[in-house]
Every structure is written in structure tokens, then in C-alpha cells.
C-alpha positions as CSV (number, residue, x, y, z in Angstrom):
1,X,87.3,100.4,115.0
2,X,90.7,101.8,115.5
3,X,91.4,98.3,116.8
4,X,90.4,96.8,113.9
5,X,92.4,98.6,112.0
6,X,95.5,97.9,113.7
7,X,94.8,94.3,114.0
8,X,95.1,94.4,110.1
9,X,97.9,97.0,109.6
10,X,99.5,94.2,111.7
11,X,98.4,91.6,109.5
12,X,99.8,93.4,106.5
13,X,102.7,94.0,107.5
14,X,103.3,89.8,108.3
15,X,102.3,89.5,104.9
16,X,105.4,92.0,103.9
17,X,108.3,90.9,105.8
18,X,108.8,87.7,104.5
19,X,109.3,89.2,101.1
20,X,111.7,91.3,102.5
21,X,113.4,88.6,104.4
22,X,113.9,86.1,100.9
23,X,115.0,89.2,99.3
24,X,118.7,87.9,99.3
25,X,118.7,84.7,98.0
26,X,116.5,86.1,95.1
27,X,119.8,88.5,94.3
28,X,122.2,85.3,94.6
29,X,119.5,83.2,92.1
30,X,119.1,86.4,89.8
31,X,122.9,86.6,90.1
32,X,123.9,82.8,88.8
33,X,121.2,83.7,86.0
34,X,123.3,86.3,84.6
35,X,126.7,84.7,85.1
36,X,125.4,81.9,83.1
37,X,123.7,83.7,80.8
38,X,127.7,85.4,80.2
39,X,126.6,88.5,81.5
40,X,129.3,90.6,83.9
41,X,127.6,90.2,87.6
42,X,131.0,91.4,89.2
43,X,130.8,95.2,89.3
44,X,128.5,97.1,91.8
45,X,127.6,100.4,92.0
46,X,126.6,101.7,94.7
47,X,124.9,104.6,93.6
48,X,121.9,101.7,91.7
49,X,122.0,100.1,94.5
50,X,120.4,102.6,96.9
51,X,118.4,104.1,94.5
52,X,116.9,99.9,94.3
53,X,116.7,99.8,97.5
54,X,114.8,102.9,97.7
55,X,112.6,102.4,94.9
56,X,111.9,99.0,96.7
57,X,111.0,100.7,100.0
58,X,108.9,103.6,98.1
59,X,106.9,100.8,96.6
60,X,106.2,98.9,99.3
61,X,104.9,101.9,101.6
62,X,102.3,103.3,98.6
63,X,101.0,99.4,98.1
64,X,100.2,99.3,101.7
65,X,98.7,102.6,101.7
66,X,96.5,101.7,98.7
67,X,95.7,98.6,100.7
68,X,94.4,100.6,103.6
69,X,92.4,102.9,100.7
70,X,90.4,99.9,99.8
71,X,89.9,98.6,103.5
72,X,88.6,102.4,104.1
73,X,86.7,102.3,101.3
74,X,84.7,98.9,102.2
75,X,84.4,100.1,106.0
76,X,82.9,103.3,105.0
77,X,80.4,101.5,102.4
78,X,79.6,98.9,105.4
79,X,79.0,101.7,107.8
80,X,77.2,103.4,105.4
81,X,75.0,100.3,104.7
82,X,74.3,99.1,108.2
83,X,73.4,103.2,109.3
84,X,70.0,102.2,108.5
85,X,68.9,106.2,108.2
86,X,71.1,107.4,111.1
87,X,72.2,110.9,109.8
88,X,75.4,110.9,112.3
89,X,76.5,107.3,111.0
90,X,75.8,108.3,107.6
91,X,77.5,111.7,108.1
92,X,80.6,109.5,109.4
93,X,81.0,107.1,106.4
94,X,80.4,109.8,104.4
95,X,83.6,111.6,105.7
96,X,85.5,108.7,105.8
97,X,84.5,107.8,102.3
98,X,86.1,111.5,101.4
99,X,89.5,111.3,103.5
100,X,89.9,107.9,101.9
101,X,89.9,109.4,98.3
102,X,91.8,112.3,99.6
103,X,94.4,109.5,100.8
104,X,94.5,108.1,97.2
105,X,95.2,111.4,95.6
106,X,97.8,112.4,97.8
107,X,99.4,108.9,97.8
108,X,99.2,108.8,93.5
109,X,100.7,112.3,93.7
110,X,103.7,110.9,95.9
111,X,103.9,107.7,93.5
112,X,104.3,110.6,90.5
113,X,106.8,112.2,92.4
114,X,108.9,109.2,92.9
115,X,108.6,107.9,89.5
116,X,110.0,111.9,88.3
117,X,113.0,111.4,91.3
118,X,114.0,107.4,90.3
119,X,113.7,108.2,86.3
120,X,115.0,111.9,86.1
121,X,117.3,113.0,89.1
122,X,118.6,109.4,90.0
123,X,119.0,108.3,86.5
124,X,117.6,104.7,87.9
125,X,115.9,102.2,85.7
126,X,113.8,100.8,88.7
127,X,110.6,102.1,89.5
């Protein structure tokens, strides 16, 4: 199972990276759209900038957390499924089925906390 598991963490994170990578020439094309749209693209401040990047990192870590909520959730309903009256395999999925929504409290209570930091200490539009 643990194999499993990292065999699609794995997979995820292939699925990520090439976001990530592209993320540059998405700034240069979303650059040219403001200079031609007459808008001042020549100041930076650095102070947005990591508080972009951060936000961008934040939100990438809960979606993949919340990706491996629902891959815990189906495994536990499989395992609960396929038990076929077992108590200790339905004892199992039961407690994996309750760490799982643990998980996704504690990882909406960090998403709550990130949107108070961006919006109210770091003054940042992004979220």
C-alpha cells in the first residue's frame, strides 16, 4: 500500500513540475499583454513578488494534499468494500477514513491561515 502511494505522490508531482517549469514565459506573455494594453510593466517590487511566489507555493502544497484526501478517501471506501465482514480490515478503513477527514480539516485550517497572512499581514492581492 505504502508503495502505492508513493508511486502516485510521484505521479503527482510529474503532473506539477511542468507548470512550474512554463511559469516564466507565462510572466513574459502576461508582460507584453500589459505593455500593449499601455499599462506600466517596468517597476517591480519585490516585496509582491515573494508574497506571489509564496502564495503560488502555498497553493500548490494544499492542492496536492487535497489530492491525497480524495485518493485516501477512495482507498479507505475500497478497503472497506472488499473486507467482506473482516472486523480488522473494516476497523482499518475505518481509521483511515477518520485520519483522512482529520487531514482535510487541518489542511482547510492552514488554507484559512494563509488566506488571513496574504490578505491582512502581507497586504497581497494573490491568494
Amino acid at each position: 500500500m505504502i508503495k502505492i502511494i508513493k508511486v502516485i505522490f510521484v505521479y503527482l508531482i510529474s503532473l506539477v513540475l511542468p507548470i512550474a517549469v512554463s511559469a516564466q514565459a507565462a510572466l513574459d506573455n502576461l508582460t507584453k499583454v500589459g505593455t500593449n494594453g499601455g499599462f506600466d510593466t517596468s517597476s517591480t517590487d519585490n516585496s509582491t513578488i515573494l508574497a506571489e511566489t509564496l502564495g503560488r507555493i502555498v497553493n500548490a502544497f494544499l492542492s496536492i494534499l487535497g489530492i491525497i484526501f480524495i485518493i485516501l478517501i477512495l482507498l479507505a471506501g475500497y478497503n472497506w468494500m472488499t473486507a467482506a465482514g473482516e472486523e480488522e480490515k473494516v476497523t482499518r478503513a475505518k481509521d483511515t477514513l477518520r485520519r483522512a477527514i482529520i487531514g482535510l480539516i487541518i489542511i482547510v485550517s492552514a488554507w484559512g491561515i494563509w488566506i488571513f497572512i496574504s490578505s491582512y499581514i502581507l497586504n497581497s492581492e494573490f491568494v
